[in-house]
RODO-2510 file (C-alpha; in nm, 4 decimals, decimal comma):
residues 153
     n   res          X          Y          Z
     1     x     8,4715    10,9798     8,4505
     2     x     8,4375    11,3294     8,2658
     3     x     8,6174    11,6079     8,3935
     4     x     8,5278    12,0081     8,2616
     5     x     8,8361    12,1839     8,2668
     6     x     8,9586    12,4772     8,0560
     7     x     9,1529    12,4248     7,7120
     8     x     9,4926    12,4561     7,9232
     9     x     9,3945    12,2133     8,1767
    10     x     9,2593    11,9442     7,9126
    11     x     9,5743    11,9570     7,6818
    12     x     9,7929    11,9589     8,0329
    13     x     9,5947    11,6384     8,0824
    14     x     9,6132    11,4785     7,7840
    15     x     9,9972    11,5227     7,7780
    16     x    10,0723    11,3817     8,1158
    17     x     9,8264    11,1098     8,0489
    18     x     9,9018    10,9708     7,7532
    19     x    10,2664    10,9370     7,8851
    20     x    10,1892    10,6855     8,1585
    21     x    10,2346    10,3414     8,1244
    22     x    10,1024    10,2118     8,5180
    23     x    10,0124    10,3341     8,8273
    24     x    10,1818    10,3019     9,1823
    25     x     9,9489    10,3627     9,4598
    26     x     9,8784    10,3373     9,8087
    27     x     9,6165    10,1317    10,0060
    28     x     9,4148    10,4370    10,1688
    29     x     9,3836    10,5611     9,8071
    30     x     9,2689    10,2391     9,6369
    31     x     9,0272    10,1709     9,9435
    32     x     8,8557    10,5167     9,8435
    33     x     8,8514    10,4664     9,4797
    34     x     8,6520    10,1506     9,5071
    35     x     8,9553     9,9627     9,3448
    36     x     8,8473    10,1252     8,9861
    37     x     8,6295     9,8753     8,9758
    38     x     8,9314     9,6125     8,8820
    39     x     9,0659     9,8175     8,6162
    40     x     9,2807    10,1370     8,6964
    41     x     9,2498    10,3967     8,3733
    42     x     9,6014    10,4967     8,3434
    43     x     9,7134    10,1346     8,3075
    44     x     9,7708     9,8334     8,5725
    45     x     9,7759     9,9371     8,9214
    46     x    10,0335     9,8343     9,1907
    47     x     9,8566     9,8780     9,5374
    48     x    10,1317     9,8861     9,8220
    49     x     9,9822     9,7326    10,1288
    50     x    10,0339     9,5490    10,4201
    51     x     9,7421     9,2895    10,3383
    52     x     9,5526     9,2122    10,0388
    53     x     9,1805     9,3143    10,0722
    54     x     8,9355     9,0396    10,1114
    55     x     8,8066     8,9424     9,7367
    56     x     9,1428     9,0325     9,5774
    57     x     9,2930     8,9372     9,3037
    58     x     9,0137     8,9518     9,1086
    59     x     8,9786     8,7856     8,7648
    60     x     9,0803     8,9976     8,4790
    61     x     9,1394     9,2774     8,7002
    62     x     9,4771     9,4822     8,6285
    63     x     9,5565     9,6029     9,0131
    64     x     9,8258     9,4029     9,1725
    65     x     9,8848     9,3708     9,5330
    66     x    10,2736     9,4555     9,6587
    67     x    10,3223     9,3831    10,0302
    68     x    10,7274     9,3754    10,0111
    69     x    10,7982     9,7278    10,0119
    70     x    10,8436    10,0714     9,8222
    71     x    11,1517     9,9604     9,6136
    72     x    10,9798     9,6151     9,4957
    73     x    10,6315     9,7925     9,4103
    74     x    10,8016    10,0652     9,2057
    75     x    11,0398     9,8120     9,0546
    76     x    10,7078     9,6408     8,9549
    77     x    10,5623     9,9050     8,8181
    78     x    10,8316    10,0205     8,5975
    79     x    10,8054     9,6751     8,4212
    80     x    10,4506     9,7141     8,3685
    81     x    10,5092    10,0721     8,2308
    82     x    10,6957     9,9030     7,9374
    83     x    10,9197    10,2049     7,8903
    84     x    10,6632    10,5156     7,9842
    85     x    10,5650    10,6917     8,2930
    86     x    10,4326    10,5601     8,6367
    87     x    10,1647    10,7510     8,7816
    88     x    10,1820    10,7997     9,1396
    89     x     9,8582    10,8382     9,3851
    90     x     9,8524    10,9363     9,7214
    91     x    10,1057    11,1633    10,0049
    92     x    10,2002    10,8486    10,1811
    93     x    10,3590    10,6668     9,8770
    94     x    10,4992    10,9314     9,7478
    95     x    10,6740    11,0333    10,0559
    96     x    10,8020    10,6611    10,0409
    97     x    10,9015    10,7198     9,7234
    98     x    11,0817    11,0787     9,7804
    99     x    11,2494    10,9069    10,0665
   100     x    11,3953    10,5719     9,9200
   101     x    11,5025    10,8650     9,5860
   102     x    11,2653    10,6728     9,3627
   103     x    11,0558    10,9363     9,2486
   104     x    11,1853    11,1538     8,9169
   105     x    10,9035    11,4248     8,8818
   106     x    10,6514    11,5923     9,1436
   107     x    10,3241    11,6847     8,9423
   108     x    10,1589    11,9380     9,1817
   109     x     9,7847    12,0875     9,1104
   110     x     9,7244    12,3987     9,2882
   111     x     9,3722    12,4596     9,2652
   112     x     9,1106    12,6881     9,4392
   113     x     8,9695    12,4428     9,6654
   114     x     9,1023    12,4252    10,0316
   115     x     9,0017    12,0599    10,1621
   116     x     9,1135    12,1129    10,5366
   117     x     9,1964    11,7456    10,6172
   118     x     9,4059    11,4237    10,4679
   119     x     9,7716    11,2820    10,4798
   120     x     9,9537    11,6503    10,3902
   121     x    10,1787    11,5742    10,0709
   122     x    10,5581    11,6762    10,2635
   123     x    10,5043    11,5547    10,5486
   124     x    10,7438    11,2935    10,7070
   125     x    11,0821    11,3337    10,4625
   126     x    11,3859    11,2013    10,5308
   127     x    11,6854    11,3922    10,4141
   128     x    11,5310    11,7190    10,3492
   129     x    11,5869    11,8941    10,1993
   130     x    11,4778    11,7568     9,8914
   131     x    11,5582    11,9890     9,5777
   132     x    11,3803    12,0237     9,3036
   133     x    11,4517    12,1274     8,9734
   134     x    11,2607    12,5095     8,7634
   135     x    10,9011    12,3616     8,7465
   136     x    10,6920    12,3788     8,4195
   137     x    10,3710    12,5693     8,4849
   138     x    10,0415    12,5555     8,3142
   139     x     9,7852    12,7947     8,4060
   140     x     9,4223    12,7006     8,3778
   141     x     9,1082    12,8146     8,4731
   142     x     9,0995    12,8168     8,9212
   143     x     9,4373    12,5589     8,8548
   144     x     9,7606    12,6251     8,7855
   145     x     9,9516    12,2959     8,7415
   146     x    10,3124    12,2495     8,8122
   147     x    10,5847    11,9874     8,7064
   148     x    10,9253    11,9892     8,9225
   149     x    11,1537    11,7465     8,8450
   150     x    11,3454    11,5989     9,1427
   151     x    11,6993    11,5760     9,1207
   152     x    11,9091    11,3072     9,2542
   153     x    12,1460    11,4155     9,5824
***
């Protein structure tokens, strides 16, 4: 996949990407990625789900299927990472993941697109309020991209 971004955006990217080390996603969000055709770019992928697509596991393929929970899918996941970064996709797991205080750092993209439907990113938090910490912020071109680190009640 090639994305055209502004010189901002790209070394942004870059950074954040080179510092995972796996992936922690949700079902909705594998189902419309097509799986990544087995193989997740940002490392092996933990899909939390209630039930394991039909043709999964595949052979070679580095997404894993978690169906006992938030805590045992990011506990996976952290393994995998081997020391670096898990990636998070998708409002619902991350809302999990806000909720059960699992989650360290909120990377937000503001960009100059308004989509008008999907699971909204804050919905459904227990505890609120959540507090997060100064955010750093990158401005690009249409983006500005923010980094707020959560911190712990």
């Amino acid at each position: 996949m090639t994305f055209k971004v502004s010189e901002p955006s790209a070394e942004h990217l870059r950074g954040l990407w080179s510092e995972l080390g796996a992936v922690l996603t949700g079902r909705r969000t594998f189902d419309k990625a097509g799986g990544w055709g087995g193989n997740h770019a940002w490392g092996p992928a933990f899909v939390l789900t209630h039930d394991i697509p039909t043709g999964w596991p595949r052979p070679n393929s580095t997404v894993h299927f978690v169906t006992d929970g938030i805590e045992s899918a990011a506990r996976q996941a952290k393994a995998a990472a081997a020391g670096k970064a898990v990636g998070v996709h998708g409002a619902d797991t991350i809302q999990q993941l806000l909720n059960a205080g699992l989650l360290d750092e909120i990377s937000v993209d503001i960009a100059a697109v308004l989509l008008g439907s999907g699971v909204r990113l804050f919905d459904h938090l227990a505890g609120t309020p959540a507090i997060l910490g100064s955010p750093t912020v990158i401005s690009g071109v249409g983006v500005t991209h923010l980094r707020y680190p959560v911190r712990k009640a």
